[in-house]
C-alpha positions as semicolon CSV with decimal commas, in nm:
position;residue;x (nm);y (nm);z (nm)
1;X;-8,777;-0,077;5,554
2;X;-8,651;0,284;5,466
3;X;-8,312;0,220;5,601
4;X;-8,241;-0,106;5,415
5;X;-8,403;0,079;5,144
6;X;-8,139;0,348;5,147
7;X;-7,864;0,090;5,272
8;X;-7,907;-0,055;4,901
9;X;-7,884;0,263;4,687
10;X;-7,539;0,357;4,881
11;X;-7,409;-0,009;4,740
12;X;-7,569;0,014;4,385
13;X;-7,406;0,392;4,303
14;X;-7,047;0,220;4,466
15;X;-7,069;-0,110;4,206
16;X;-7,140;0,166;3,953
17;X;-6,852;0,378;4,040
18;X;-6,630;0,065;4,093
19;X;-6,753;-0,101;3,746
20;X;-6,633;0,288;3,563
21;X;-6,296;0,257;3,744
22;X;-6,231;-0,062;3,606
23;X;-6,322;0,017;3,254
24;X;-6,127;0,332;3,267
25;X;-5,830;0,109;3,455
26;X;-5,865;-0,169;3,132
27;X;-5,876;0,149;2,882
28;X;-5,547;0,302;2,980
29;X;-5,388;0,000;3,010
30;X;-5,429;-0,142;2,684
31;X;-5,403;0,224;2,477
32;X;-4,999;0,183;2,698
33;X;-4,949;-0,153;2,528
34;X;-5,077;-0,067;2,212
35;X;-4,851;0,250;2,230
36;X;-4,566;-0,014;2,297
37;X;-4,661;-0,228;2,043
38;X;-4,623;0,028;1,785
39;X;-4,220;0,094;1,894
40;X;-4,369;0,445;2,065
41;X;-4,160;0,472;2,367
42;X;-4,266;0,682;2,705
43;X;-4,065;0,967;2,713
44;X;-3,921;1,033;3,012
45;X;-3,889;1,427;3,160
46;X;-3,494;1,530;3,142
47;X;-3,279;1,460;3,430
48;X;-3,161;1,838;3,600
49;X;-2,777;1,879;3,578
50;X;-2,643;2,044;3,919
51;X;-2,661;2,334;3,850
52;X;-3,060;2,315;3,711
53;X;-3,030;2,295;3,331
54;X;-3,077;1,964;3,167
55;X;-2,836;1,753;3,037
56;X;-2,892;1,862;2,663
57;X;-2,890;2,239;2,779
58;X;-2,563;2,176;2,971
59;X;-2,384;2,024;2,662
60;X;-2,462;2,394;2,519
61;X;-2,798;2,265;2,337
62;X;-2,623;2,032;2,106
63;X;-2,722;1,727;2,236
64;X;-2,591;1,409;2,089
65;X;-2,358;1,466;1,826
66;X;-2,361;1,290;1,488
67;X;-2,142;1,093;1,346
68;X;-1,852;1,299;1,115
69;X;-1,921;1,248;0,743
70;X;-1,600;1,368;0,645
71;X;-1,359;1,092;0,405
72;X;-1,044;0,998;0,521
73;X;-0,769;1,156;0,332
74;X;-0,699;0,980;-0,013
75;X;-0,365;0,797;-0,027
76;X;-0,287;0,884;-0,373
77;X;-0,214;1,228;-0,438
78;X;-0,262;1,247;-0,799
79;X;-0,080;1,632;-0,786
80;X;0,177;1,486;-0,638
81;X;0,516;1,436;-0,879
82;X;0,793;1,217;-0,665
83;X;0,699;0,875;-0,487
84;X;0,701;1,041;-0,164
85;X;0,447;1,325;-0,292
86;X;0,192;1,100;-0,501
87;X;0,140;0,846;-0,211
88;X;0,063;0,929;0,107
89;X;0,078;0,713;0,424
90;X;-0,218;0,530;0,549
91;X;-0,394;0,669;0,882
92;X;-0,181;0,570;1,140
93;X;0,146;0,533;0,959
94;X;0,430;0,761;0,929
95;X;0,774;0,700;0,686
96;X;1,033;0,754;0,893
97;X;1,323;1,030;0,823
98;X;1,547;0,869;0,562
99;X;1,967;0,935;0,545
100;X;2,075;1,178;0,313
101;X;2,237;0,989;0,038
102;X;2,045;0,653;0,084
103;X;1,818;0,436;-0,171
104;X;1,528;0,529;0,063
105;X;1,579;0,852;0,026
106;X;1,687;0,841;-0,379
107;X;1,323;0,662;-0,394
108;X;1,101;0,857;-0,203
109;X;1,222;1,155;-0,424
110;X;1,199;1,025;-0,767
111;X;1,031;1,214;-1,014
112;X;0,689;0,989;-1,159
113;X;0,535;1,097;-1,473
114;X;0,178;1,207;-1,455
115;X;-0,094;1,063;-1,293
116;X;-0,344;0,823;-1,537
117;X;0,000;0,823;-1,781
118;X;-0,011;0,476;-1,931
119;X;0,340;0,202;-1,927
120;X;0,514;0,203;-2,201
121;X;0,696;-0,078;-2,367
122;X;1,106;-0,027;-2,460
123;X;0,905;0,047;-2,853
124;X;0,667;0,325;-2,702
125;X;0,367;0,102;-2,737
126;X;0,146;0,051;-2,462
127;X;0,156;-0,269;-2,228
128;X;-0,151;-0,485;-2,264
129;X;-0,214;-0,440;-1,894
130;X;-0,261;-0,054;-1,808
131;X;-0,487;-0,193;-1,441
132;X;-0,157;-0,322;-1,236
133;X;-0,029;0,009;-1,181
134;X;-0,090;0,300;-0,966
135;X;0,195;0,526;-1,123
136;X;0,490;0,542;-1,331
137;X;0,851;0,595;-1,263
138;X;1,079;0,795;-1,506
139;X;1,321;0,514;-1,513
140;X;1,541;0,554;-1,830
141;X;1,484;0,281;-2,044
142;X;1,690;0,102;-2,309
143;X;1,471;0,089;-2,660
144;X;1,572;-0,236;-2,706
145;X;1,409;-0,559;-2,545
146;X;1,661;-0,586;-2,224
147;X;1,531;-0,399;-1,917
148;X;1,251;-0,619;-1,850
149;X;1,184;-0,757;-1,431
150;X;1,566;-0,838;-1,270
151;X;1,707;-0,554;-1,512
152;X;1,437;-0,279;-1,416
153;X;1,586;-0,348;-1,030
154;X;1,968;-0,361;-1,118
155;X;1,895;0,009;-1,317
156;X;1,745;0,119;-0,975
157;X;2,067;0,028;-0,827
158;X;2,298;0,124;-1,101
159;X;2,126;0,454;-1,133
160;X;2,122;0,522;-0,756
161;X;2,498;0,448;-0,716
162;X;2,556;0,650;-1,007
163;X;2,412;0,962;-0,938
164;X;2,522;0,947;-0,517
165;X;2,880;0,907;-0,653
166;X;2,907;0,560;-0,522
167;X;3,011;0,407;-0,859
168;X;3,290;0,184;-0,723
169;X;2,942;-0,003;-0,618
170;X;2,807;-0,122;-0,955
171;X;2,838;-0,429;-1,002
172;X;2,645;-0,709;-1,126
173;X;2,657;-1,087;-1,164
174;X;2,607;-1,287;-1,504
175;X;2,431;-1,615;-1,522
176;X;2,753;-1,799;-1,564
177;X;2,905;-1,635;-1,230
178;X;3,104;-1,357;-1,447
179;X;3,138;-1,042;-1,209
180;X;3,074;-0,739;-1,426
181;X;3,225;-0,454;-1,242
182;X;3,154;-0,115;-1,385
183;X;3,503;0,051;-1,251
184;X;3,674;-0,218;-1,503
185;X;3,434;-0,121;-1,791
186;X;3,536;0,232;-1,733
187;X;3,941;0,214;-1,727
188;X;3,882;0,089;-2,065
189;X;3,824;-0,327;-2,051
190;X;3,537;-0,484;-2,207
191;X;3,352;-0,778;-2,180
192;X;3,324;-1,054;-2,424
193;X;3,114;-1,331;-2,413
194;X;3,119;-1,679;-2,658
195;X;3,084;-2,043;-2,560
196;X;3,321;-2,076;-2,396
197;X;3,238;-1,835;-2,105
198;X;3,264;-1,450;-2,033
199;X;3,662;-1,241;-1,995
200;X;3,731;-0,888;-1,980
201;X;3,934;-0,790;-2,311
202;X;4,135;-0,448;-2,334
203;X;4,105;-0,174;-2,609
204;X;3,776;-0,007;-2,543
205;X;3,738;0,367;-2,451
206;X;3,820;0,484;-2,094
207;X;3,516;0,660;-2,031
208;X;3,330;0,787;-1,729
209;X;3,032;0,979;-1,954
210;X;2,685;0,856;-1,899
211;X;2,689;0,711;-2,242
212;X;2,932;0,454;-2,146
213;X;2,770;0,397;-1,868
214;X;2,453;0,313;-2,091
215;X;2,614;0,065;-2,302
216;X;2,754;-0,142;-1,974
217;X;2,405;-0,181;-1,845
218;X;2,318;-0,280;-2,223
219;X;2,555;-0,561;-2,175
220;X;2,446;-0,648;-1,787
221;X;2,097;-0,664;-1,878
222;X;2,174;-0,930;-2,190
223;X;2,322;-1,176;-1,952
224;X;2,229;-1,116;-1,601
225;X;1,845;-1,230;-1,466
226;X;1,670;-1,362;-1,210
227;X;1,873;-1,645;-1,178
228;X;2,212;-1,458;-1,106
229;X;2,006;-1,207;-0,882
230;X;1,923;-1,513;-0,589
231;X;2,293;-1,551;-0,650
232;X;2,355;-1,226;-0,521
233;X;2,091;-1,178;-0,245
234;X;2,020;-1,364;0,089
235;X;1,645;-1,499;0,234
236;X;1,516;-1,273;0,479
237;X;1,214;-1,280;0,727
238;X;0,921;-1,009;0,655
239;X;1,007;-0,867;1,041
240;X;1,344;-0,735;0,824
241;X;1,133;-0,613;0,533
242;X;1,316;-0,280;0,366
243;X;1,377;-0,054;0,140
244;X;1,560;-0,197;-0,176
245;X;1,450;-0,574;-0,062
246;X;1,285;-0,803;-0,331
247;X;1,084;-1,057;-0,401
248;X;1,221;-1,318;-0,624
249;X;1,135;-1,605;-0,821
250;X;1,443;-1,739;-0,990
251;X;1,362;-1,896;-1,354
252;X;1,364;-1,887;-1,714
253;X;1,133;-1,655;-1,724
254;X;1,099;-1,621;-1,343
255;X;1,016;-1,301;-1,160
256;X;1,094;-0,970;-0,902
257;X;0,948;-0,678;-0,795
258;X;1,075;-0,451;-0,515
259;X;1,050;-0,253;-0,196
260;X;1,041;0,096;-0,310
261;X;0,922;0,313;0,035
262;X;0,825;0,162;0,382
263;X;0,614;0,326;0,667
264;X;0,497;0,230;0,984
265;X;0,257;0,247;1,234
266;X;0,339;0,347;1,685
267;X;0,333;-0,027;1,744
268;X;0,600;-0,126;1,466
269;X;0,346;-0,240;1,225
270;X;0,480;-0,198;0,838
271;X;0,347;-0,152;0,516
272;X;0,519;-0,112;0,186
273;X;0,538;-0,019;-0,162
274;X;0,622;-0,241;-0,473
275;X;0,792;-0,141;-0,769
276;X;0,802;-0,396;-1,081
277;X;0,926;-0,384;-1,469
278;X;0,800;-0,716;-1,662
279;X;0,805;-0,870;-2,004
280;X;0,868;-0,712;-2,289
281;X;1,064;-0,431;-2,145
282;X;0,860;-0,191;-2,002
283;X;0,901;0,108;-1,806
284;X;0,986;0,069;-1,422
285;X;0,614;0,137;-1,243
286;X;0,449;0,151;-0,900
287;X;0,235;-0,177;-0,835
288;X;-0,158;-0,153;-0,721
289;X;-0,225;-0,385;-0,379
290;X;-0,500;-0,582;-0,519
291;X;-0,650;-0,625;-0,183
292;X;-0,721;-0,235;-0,134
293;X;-0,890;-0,046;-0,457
294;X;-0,736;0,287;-0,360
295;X;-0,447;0,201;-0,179
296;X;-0,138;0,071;-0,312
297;X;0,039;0,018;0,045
298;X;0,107;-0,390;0,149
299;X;0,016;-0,442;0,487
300;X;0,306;-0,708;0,665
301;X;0,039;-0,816;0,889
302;X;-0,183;-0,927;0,592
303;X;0,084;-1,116;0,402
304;X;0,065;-1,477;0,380
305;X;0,205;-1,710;0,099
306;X;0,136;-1,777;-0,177
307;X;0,158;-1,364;-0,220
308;X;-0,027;-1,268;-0,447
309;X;0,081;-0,902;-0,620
310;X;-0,144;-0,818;-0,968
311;X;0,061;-0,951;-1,235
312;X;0,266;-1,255;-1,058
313;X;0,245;-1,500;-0,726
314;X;0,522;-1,525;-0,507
315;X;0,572;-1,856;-0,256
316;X;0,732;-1,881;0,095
317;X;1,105;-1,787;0,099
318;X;1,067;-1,579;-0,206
319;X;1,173;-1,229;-0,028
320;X;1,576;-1,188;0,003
321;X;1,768;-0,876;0,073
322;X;2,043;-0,773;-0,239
323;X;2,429;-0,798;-0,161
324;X;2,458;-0,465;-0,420
């Protein structure tokens, strides 16, 4: 009797110790899934580099680094006072080195009036638009009604020829196919237009001062447009996109604005700038990209017809390199 006696205490005290294990087994096991309910995560001990320091201590206690708060570099340099100064190139893009003596070059040097300076109109008003442009050339401007879109790119060009002592160069067509050559105007010959069409007549003043030179672009700018300028320029694909190109609507009133700077990026991606004057006359100003508040740069790879630039639509075909 005394040893089943004892035989049945031994198994009592091991269901006792067996029924604590289990509760302590259930406890720990659902404070671990509460834990993981809660998003805590078990941490786990650091993993010894080689030569016994962990992996933060080896990367000199820093750890992971954050991520850099520093902006990107602005594109518009409102200090700046020349194209080339006042807009930088996007990340990743880099102008290439222009000729001495070419329009690139003539461009990316022009002098721009201040930054936040409003356009003008040819009467010193302001333009009803001042939120198409992200700076203003210091174009001369006629003050009479003339230099509006097609004129504001032929006084580029006439301006540009004029001052790299290439003046043998201006010349520009009329809407009724009269050449207007500038080395005629200057031996003395002017031109005179009626109903009957437009002739060069003799008896003016041979002249090569810059106020001469004025009055001829008066005249080219009363009877050339848009619609000579596709007369005197040739379609191009966007792959050929440069300097001094255009894109043109043709019309009564049609349209233009121009390539004034071009960068690009290592794999031969381009952007570029536009350049526009509009109705009424207006001074010659930098266009805004509408698609980048900031940037004024026009990605090739994002162009797709119709093209939209802020103050006019352009359709397929519409870009065409000048025979000037």
């Amino acid at each position: 009797m005394k040893k089943k006696k004892g035989k049945g205490i031994v198994l009592f005290v091991a269901a006792i110790i067996l029924i604590v294990a289990l509760v302590l087994a259930v406890t720990f096991v659902a404070k671990v899934f509460s834990g993981l309910g809660e998003g805590r995560e078990i941490e786990a001990s650091p993993i010894p580099s080689s030569e016994g320091k962990t992996d933060s201590e080896a990367d000199g206690g820093k750890g992971m680094e954050e991520p850099s708060t520093a902006k990107p570099e602005q594109v518009i340099n409102e200090r700046g006072n020349t194209l080339e100064k006042r807009i930088r190139t996007p990340q990743g893009y880099q102008r290439k080195k222009a000729d001495a003596g070419s329009l690139t070059a003539f461009l990316r040097s022009y002098p721009l009036k201040k930054a936040g300076k409003p356009v003008l109109l040819y009467n010193d008003r302001k333009k009803g638009n001042q939120n198409a442009h992200a700076a203003v050339f210091k174009l001369p401007m006629e003050k009479e009604d003339l230099q509006q879109c097609a004129d504001s790119v032929m006084r580029v060009y006439a301006e540009y020829f004029w001052k790299s002592g290439q003046r043998e160069r201006i010349s520009f067509r009329f809407v009724d196919g009269f050449q207007a050559d500038y080395a005629k105007w200057r031996r003395g010959y002017r031109i005179q237009a009626g109903d009957r069409g437009t002739s060069w007549v003799s008896g003016g003043e041979k002249s090569d001062s810059y106020q001469s030179f004025q009055k001829y672009l008066r005249m080219v700018f009363s009877y050339a447009s848009t619609l000579s300028m596709k007369e005197e320029s040739e379609k191009i694909k966007l792959s050929q996109i440069d300097v001094g190109n255009i894109f043109l609507k043709a019309g009564s009133p049609g349209h233009v604005v121009m390539v004034v700077d071009i960068c690009e990026d290592e794999q031969g991606r381009k952007a570029f700038l536009l350049g526009q004057g509009y109705m009424p006359a207006q001074e010659f100003h930098l266009l805004k990209n509408p698609a980048h508040e900031g940037d004024p740069w026009y990605y090739a790879e994002e162009v797709s017809y119709p093209f939209d630039t802020p103050e006019y639509t352009f359709g397929k075909g519409s870009l065409r390199r000048l025979k000037y």
